[in-house]
PDB file of N, CA, C and O in Angstrom, chain B, residues numbered from 101:
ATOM      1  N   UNK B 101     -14.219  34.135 -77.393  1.00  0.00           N
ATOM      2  CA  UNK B 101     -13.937  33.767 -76.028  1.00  0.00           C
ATOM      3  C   UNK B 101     -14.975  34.458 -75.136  1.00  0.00           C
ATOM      4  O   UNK B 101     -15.194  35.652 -75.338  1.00  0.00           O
ATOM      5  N   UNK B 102     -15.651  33.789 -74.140  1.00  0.00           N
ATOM      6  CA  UNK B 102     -16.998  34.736 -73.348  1.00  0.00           C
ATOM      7  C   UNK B 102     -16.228  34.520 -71.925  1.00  0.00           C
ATOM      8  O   UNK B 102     -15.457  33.640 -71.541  1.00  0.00           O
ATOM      9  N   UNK B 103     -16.732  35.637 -71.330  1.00  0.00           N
ATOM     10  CA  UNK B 103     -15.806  36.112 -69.963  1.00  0.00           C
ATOM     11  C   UNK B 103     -15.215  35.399 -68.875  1.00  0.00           C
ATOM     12  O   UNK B 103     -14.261  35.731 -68.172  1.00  0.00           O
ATOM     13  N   UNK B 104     -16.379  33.704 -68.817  1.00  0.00           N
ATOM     14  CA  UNK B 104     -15.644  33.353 -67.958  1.00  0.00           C
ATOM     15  C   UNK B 104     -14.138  32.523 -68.324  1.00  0.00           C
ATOM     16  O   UNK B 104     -13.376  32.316 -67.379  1.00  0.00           O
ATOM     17  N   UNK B 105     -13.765  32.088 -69.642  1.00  0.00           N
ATOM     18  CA  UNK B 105     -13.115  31.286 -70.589  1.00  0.00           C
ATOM     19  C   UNK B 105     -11.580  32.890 -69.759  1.00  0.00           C
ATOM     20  O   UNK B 105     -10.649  32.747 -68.965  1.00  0.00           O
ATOM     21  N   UNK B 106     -12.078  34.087 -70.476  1.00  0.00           N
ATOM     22  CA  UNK B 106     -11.377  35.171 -69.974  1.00  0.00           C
ATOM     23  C   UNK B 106     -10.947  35.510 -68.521  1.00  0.00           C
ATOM     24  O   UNK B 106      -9.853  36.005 -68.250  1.00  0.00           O
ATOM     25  N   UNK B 107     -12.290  35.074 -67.245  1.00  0.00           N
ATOM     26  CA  UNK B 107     -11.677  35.542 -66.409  1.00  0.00           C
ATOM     27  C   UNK B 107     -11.088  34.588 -65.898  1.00  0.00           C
ATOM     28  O   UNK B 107     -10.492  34.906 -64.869  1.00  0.00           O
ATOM     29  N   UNK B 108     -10.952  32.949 -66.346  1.00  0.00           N
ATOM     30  CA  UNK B 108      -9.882  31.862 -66.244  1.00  0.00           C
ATOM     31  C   UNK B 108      -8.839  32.321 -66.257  1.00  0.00           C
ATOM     32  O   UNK B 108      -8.043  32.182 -65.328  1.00  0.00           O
ATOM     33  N   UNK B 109      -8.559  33.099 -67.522  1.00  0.00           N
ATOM     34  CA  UNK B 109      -6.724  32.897 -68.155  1.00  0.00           C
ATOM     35  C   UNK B 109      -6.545  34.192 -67.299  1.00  0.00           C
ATOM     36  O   UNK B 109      -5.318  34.199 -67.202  1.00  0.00           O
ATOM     37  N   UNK B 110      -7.035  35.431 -66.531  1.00  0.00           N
ATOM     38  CA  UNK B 110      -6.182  36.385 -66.049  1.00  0.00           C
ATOM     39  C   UNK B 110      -6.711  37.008 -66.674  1.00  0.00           C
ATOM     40  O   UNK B 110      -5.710  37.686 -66.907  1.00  0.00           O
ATOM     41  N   UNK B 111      -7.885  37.754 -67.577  1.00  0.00           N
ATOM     42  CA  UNK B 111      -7.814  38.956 -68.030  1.00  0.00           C
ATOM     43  C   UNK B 111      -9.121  39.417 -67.548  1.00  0.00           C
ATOM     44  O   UNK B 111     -10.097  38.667 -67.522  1.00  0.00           O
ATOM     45  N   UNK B 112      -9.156  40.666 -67.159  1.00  0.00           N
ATOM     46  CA  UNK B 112     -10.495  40.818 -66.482  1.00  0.00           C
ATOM     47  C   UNK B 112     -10.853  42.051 -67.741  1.00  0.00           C
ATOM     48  O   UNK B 112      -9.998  42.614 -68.424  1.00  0.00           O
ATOM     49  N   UNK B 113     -12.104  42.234 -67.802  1.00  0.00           N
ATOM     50  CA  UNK B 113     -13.308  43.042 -68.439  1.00  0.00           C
ATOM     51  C   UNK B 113     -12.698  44.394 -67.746  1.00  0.00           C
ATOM     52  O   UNK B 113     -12.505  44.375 -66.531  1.00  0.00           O
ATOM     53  N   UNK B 114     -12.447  45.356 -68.368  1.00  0.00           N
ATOM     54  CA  UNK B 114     -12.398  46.764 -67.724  1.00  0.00           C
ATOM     55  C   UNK B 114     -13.769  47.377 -67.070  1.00  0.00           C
ATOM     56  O   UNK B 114     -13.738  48.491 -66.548  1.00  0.00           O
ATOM     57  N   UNK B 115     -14.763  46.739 -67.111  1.00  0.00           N
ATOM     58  CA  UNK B 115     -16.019  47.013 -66.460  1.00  0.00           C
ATOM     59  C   UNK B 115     -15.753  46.132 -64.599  1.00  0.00           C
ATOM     60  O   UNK B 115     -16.353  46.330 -63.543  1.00  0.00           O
ATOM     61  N   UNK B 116     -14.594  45.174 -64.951  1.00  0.00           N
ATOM     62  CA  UNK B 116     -14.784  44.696 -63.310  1.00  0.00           C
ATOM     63  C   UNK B 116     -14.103  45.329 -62.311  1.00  0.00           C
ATOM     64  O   UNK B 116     -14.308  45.035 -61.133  1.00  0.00           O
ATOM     65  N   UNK B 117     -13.089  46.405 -62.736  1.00  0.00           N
ATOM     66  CA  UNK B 117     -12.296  47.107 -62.503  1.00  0.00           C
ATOM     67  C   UNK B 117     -13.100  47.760 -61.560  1.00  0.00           C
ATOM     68  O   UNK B 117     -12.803  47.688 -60.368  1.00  0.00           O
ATOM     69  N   UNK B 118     -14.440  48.619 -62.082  1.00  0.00           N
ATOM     70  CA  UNK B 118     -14.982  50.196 -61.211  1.00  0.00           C
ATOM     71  C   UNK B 118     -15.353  49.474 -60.436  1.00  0.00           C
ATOM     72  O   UNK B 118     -15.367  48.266 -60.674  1.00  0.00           O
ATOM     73  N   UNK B 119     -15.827  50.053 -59.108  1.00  0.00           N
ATOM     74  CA  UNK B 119     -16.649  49.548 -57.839  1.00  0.00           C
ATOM     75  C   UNK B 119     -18.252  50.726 -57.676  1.00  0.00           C
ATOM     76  O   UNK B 119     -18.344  51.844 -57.167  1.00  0.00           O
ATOM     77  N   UNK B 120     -19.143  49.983 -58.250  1.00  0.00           N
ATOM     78  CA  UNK B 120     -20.091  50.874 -57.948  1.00  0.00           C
ATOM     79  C   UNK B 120     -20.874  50.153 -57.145  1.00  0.00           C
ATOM     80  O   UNK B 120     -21.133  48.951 -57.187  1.00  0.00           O
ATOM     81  N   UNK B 121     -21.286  51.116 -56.293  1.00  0.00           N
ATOM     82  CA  UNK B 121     -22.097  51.172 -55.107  1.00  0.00           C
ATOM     83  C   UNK B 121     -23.317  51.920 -54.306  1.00  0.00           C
ATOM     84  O   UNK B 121     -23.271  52.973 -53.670  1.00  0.00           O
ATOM     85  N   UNK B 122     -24.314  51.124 -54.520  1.00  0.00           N
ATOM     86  CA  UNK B 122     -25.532  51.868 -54.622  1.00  0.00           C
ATOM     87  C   UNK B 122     -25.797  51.804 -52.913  1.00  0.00           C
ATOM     88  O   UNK B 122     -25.821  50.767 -52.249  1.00  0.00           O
ATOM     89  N   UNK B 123     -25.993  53.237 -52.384  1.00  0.00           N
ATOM     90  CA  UNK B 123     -26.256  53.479 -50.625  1.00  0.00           C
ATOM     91  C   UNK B 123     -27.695  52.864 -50.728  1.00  0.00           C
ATOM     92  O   UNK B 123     -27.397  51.922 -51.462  1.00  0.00           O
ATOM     93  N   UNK B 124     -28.801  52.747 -50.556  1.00  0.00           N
ATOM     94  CA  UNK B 124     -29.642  52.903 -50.007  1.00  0.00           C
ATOM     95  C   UNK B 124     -30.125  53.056 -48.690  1.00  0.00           C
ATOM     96  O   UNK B 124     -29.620  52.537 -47.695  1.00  0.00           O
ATOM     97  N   UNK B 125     -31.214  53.856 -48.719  1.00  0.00           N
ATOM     98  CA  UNK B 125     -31.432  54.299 -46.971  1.00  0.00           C
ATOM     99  C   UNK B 125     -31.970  53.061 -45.978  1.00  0.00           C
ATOM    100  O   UNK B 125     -32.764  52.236 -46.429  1.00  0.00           O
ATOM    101  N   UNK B 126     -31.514  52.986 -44.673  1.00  0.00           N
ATOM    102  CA  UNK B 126     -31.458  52.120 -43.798  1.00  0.00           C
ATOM    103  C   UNK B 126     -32.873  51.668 -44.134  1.00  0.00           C
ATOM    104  O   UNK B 126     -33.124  50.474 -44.297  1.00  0.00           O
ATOM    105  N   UNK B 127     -33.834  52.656 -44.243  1.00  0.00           N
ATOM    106  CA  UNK B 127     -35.653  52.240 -44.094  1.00  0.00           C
ATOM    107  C   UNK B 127     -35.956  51.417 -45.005  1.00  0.00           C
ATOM    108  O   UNK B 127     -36.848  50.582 -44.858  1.00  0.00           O
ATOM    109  N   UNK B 128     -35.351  51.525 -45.928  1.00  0.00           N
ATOM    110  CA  UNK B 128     -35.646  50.441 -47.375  1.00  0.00           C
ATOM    111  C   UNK B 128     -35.039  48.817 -47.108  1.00  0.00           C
ATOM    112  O   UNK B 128     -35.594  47.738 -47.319  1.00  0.00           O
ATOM    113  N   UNK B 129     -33.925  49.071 -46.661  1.00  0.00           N
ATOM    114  CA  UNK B 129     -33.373  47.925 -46.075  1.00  0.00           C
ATOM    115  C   UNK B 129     -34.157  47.324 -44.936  1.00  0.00           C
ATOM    116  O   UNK B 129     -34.887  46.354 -45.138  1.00  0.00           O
ATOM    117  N   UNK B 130     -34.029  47.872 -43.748  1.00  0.00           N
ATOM    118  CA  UNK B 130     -34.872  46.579 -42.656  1.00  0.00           C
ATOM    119  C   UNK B 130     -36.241  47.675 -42.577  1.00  0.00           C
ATOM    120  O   UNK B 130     -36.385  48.897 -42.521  1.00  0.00           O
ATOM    121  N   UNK B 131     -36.925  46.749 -42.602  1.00  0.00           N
ATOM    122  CA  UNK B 131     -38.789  46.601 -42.469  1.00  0.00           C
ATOM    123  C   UNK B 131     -38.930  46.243 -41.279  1.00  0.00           C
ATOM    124  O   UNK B 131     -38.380  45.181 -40.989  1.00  0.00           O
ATOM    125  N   UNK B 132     -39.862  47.132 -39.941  1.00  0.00           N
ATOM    126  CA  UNK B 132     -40.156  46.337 -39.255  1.00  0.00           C
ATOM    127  C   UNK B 132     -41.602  45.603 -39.477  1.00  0.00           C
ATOM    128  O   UNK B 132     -42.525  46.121 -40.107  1.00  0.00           O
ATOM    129  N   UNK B 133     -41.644  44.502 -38.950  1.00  0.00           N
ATOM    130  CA  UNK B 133     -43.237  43.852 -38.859  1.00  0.00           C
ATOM    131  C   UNK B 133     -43.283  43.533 -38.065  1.00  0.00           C
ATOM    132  O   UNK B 133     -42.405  42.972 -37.409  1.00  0.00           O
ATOM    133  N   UNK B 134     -44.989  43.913 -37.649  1.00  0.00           N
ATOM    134  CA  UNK B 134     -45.447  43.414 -36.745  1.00  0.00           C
ATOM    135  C   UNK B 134     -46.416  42.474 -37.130  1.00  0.00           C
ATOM    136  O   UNK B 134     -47.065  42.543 -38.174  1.00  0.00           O
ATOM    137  N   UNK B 135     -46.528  41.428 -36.118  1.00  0.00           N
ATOM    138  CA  UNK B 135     -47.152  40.408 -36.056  1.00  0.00           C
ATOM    139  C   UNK B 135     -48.176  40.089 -35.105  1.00  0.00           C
ATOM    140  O   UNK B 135     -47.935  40.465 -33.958  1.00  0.00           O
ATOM    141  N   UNK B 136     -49.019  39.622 -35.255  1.00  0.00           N
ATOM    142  CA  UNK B 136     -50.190  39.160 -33.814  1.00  0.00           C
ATOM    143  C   UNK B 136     -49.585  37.569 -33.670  1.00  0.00           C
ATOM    144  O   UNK B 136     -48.961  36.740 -34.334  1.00  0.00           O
ATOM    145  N   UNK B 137     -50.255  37.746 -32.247  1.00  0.00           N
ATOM    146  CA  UNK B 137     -49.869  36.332 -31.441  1.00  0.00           C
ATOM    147  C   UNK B 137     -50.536  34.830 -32.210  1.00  0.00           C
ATOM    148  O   UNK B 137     -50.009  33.718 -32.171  1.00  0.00           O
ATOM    149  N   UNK B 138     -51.142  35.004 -32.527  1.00  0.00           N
ATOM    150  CA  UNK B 138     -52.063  33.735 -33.119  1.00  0.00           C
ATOM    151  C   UNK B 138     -50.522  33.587 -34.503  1.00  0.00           C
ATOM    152  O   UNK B 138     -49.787  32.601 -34.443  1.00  0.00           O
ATOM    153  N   UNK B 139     -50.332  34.487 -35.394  1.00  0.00           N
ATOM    154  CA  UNK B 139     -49.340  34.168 -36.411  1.00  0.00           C
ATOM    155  C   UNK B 139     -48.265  33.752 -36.410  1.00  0.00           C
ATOM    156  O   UNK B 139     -47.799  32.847 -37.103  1.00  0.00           O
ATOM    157  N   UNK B 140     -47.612  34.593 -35.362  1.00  0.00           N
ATOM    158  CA  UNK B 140     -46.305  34.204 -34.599  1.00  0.00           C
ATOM    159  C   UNK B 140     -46.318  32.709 -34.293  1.00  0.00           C
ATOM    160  O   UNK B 140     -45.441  32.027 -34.824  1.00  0.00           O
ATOM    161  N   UNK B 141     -47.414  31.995 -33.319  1.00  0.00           N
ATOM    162  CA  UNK B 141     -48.006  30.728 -32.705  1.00  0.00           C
ATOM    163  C   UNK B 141     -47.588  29.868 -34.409  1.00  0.00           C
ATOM    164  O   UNK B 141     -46.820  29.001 -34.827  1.00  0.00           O
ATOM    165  N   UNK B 142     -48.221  30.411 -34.719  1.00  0.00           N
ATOM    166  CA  UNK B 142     -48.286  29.555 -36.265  1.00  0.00           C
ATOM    167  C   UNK B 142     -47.339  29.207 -37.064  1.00  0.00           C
ATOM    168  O   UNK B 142     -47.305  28.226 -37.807  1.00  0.00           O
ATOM    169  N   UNK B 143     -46.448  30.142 -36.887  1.00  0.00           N
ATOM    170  CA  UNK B 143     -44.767  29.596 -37.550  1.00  0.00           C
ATOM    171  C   UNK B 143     -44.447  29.544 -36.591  1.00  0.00           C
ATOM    172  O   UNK B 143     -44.269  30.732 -36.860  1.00  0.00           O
ATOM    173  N   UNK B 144     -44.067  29.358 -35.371  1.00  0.00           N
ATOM    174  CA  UNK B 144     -43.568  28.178 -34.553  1.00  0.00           C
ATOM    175  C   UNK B 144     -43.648  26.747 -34.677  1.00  0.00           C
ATOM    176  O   UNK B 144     -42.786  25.870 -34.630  1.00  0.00           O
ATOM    177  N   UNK B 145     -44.978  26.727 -34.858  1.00  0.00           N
ATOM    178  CA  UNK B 145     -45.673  25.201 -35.301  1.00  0.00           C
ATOM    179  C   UNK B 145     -44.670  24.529 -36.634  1.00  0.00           C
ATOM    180  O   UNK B 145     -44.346  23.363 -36.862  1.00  0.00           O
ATOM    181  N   UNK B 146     -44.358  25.820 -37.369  1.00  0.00           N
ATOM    182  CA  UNK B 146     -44.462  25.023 -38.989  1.00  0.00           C
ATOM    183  C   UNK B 146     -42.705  24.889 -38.469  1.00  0.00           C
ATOM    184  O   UNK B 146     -42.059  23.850 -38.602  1.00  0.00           O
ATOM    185  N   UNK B 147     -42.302  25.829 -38.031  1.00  0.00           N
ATOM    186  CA  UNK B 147     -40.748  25.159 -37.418  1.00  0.00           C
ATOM    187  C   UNK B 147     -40.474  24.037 -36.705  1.00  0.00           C
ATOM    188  O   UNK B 147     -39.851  23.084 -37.175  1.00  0.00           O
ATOM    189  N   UNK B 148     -40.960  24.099 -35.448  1.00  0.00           N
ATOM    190  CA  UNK B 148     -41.112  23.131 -34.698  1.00  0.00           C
ATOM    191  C   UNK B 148     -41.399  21.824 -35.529  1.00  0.00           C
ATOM    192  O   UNK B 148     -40.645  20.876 -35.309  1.00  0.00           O
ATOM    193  N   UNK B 149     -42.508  21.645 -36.558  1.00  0.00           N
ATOM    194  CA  UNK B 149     -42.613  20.074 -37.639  1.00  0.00           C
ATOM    195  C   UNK B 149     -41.828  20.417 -38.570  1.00  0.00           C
ATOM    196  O   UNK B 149     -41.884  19.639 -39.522  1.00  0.00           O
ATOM    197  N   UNK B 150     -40.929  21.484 -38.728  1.00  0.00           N
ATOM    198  CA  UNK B 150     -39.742  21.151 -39.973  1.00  0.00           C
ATOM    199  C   UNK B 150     -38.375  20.357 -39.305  1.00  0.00           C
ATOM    200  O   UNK B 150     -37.572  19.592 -39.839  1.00  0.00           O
ATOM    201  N   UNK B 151     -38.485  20.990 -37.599  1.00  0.00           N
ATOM    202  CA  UNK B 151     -37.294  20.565 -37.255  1.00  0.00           C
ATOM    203  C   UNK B 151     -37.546  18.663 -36.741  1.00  0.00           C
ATOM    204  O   UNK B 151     -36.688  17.824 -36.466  1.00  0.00           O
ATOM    205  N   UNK B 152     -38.707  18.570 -36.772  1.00  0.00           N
ATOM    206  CA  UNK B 152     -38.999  17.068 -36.315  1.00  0.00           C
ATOM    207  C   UNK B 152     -39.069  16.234 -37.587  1.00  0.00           C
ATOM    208  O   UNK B 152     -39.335  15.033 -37.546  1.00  0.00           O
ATOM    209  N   UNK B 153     -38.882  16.735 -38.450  1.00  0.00           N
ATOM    210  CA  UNK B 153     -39.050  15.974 -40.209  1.00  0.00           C
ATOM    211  C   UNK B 153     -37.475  16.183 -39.977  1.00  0.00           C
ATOM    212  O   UNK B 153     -36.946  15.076 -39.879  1.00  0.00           O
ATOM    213  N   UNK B 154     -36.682  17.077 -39.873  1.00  0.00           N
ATOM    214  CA  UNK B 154     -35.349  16.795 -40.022  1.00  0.00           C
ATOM    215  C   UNK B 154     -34.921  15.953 -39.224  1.00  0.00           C
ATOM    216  O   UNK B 154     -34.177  15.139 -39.772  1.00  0.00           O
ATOM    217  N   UNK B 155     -35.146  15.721 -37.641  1.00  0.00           N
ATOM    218  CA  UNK B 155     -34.907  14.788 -36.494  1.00  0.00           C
ATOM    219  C   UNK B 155     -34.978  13.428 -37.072  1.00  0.00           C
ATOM    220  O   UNK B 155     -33.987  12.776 -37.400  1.00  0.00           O
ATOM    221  N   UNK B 156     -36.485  12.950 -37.201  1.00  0.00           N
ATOM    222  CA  UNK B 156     -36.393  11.532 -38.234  1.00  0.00           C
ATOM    223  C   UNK B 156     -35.849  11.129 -39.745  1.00  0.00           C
ATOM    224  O   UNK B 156     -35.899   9.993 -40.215  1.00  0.00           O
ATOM    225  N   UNK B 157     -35.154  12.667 -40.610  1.00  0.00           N
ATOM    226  CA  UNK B 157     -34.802  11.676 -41.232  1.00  0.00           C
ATOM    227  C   UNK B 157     -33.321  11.741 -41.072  1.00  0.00           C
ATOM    228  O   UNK B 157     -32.713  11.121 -41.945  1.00  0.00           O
ATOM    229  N   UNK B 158     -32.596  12.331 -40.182  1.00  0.00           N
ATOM    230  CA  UNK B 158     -31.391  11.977 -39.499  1.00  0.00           C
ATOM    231  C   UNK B 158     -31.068  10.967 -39.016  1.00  0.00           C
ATOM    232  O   UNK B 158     -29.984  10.384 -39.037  1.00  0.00           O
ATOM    233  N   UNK B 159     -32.881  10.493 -38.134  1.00  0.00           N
ATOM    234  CA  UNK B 159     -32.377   9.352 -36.934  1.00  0.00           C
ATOM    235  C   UNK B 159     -32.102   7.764 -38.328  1.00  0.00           C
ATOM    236  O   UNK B 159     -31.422   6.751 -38.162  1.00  0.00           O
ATOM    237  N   UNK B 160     -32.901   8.154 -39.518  1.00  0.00           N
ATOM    238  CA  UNK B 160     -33.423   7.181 -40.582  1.00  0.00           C
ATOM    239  C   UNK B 160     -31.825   7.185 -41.531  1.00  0.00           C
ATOM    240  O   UNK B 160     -31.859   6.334 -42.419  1.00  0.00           O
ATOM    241  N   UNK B 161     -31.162   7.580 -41.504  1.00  0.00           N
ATOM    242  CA  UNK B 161     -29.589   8.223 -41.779  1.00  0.00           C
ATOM    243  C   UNK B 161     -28.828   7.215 -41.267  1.00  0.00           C
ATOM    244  O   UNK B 161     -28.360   6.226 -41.832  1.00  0.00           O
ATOM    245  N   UNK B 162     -28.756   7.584 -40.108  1.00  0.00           N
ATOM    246  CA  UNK B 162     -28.070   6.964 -38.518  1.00  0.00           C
ATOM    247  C   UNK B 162     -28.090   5.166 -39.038  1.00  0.00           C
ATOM    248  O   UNK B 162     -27.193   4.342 -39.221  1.00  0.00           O
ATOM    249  N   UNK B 163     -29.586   5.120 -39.143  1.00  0.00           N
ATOM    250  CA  UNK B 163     -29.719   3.885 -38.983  1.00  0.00           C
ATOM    251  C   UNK B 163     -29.329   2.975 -40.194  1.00  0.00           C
ATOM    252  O   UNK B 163     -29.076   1.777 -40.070  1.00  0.00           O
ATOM    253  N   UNK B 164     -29.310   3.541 -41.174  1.00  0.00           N
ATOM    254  CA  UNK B 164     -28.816   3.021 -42.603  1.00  0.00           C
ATOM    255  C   UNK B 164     -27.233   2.655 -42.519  1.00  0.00           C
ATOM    256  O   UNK B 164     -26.706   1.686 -43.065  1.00  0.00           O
ATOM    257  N   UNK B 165     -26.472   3.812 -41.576  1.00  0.00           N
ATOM    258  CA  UNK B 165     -25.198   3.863 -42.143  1.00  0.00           C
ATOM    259  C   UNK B 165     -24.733   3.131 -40.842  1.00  0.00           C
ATOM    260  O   UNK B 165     -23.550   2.791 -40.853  1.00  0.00           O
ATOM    261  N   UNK B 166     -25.378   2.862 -39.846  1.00  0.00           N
ATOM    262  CA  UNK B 166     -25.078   1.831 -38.790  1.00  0.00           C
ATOM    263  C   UNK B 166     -25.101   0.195 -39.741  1.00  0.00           C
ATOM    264  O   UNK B 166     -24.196  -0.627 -39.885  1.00  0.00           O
ATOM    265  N   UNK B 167     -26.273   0.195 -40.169  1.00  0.00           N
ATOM    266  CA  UNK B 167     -26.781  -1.342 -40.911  1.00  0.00           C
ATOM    267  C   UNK B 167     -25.209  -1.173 -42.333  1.00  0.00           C
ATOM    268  O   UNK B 167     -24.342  -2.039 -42.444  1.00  0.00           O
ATOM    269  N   UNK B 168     -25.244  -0.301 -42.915  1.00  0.00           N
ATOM    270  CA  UNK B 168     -24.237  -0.396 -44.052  1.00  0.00           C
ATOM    271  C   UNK B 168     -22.637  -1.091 -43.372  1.00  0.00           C
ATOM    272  O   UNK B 168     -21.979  -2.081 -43.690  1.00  0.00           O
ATOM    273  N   UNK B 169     -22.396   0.285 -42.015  1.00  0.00           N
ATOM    274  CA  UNK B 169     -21.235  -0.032 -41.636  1.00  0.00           C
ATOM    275  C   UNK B 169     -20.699  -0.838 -41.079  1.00  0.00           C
ATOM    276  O   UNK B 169     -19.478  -0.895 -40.936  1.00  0.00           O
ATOM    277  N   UNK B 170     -22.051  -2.141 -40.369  1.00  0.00           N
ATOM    278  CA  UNK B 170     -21.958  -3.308 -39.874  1.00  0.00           C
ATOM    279  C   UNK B 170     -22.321  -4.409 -40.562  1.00  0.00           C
ATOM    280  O   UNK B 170     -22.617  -5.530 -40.149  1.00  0.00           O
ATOM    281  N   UNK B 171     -22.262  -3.935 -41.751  1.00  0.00           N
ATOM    282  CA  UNK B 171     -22.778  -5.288 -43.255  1.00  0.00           C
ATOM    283  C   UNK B 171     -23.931  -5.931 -42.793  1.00  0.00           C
ATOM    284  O   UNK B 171     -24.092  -7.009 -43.365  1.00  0.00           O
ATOM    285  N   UNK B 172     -24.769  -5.672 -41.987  1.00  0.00           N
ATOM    286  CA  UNK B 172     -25.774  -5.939 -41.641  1.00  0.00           C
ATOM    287  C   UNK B 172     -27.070  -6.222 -43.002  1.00  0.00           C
ATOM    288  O   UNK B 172     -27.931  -7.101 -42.985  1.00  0.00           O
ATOM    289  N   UNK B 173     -26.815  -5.050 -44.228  1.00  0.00           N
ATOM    290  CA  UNK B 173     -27.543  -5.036 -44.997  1.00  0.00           C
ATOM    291  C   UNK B 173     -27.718  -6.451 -46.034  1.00  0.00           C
ATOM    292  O   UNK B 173     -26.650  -6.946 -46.394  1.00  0.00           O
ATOM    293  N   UNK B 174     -28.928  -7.084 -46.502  1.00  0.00           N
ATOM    294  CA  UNK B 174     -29.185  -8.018 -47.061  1.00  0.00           C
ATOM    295  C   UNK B 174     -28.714  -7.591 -48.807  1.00  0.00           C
ATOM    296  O   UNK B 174     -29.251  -6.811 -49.594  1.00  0.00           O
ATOM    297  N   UNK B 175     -27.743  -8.296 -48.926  1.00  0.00           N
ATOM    298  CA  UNK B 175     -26.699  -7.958 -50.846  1.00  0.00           C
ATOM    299  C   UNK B 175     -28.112  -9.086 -51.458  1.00  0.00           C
ATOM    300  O   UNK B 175     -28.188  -9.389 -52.649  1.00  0.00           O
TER     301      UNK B 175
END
């Protein structure tokens, strides 16, 4: 039987029991970066055309399930 078959029926691993928990120091966790203006500029851009690739193929969505939901589509 492999653990997840086990942790189905109710029986847990005596290893899931402990809670270990590793601190690490705040500095390891958040990094600041700095950035220059020209880079910053530059992923704006690549956002700004991710969010306009999502815009059209929403509006391309829209328009399918308008044509589907008005049998509009050629069977």
């Amino acid at each position: 039987m492999d653990e997840k078959e086990l942790f189905e029926q109710g029986c847990f691993l005596p290893g899931w029991a402990t809670d270990e928990k590793e601190e690490t120091p705040i500095s390891q966790v958040y990094v600041r970066q700095h950035k220059d203006l020209p880079t910053l500029l530059k992923e704006l851009d690549e956002i700004k055309e991710k969010i306009q690739e999502i815009q059209a193929r929403q509006w391309q969505l829209s328009r399918k399930i308008y044509f589907h939901d008005n049998q509009l589509a050629q069977e």
